[in-house]
C-alpha positions in Angstrom: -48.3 -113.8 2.8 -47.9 -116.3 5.7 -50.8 -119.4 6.5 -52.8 -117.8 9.0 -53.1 -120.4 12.1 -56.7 -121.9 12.5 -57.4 -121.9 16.3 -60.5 -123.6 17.7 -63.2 -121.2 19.9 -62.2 -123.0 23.1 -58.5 -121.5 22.5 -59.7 -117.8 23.4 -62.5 -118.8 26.4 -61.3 -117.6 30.0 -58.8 -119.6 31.9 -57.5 -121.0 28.1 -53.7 -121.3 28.4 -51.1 -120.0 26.5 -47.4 -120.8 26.2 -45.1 -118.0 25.3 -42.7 -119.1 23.3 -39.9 -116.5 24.7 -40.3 -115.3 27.7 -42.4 -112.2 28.5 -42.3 -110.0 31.1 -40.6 -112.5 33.0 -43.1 -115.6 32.2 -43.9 -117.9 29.6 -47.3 -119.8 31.1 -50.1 -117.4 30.8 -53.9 -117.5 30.7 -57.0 -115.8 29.3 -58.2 -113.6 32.3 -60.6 -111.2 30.4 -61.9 -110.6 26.7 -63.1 -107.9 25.2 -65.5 -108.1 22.2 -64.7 -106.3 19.1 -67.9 -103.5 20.2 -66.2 -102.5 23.3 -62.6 -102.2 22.9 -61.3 -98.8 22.1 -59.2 -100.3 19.0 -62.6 -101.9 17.3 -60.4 -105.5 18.0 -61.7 -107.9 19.9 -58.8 -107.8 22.9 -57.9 -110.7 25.6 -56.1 -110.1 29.0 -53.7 -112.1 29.2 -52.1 -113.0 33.0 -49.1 -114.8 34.1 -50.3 -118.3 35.9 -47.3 -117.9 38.6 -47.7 -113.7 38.7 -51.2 -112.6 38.9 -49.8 -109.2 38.9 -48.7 -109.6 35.3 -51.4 -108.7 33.3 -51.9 -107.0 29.9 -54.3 -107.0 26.9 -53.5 -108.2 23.4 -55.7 -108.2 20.5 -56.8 -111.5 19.3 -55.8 -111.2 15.6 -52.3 -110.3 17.0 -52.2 -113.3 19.4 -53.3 -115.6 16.4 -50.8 -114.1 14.2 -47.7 -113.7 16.7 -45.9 -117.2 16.3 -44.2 -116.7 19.3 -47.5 -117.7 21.0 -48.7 -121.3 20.9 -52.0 -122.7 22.7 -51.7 -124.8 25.4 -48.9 -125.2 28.5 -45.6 -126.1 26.7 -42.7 -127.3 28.3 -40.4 -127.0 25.0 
């Protein structure tokens, strides 16, 4: 079973970036836009929108666990 990544609060708050570690959908900086809490998503997950910082056209919802779990996501703007 792979260590699951301990992320601090602030890393899921609106306007938190995110680095995609391969691009997606064209971008790899992206932002928290919206969240979703756990009650009101249709999946019973507590969902966040991500959006690309240079596209704010490019938009889509992920839920958190998978965001936390996906290791091609990495807090913060990276540059690597």
């Amino acid at each position: 079973m792979a260590n699951k990544r301990h992320l601090p609060t602030k890393a899921f708050m609106i306007n938190a970036p995110w680095t995609a570690t391969l691009p997606v959908q064209g971008w790899r900086h992206y932002r928290i836009a919206g969240t979703k809490p756990a009650s009101k998503s249709e999946s019973g997950e507590a969902m966040v929108e991500m959006m690309a910082v240079c596209d704010r056209a490019v938009r889509f919802w992920l839920s958190r666990r998978e965001l936390i779990a996906d290791l091609n996501w990495v807090t913060g703007w990276r540059d690597d």
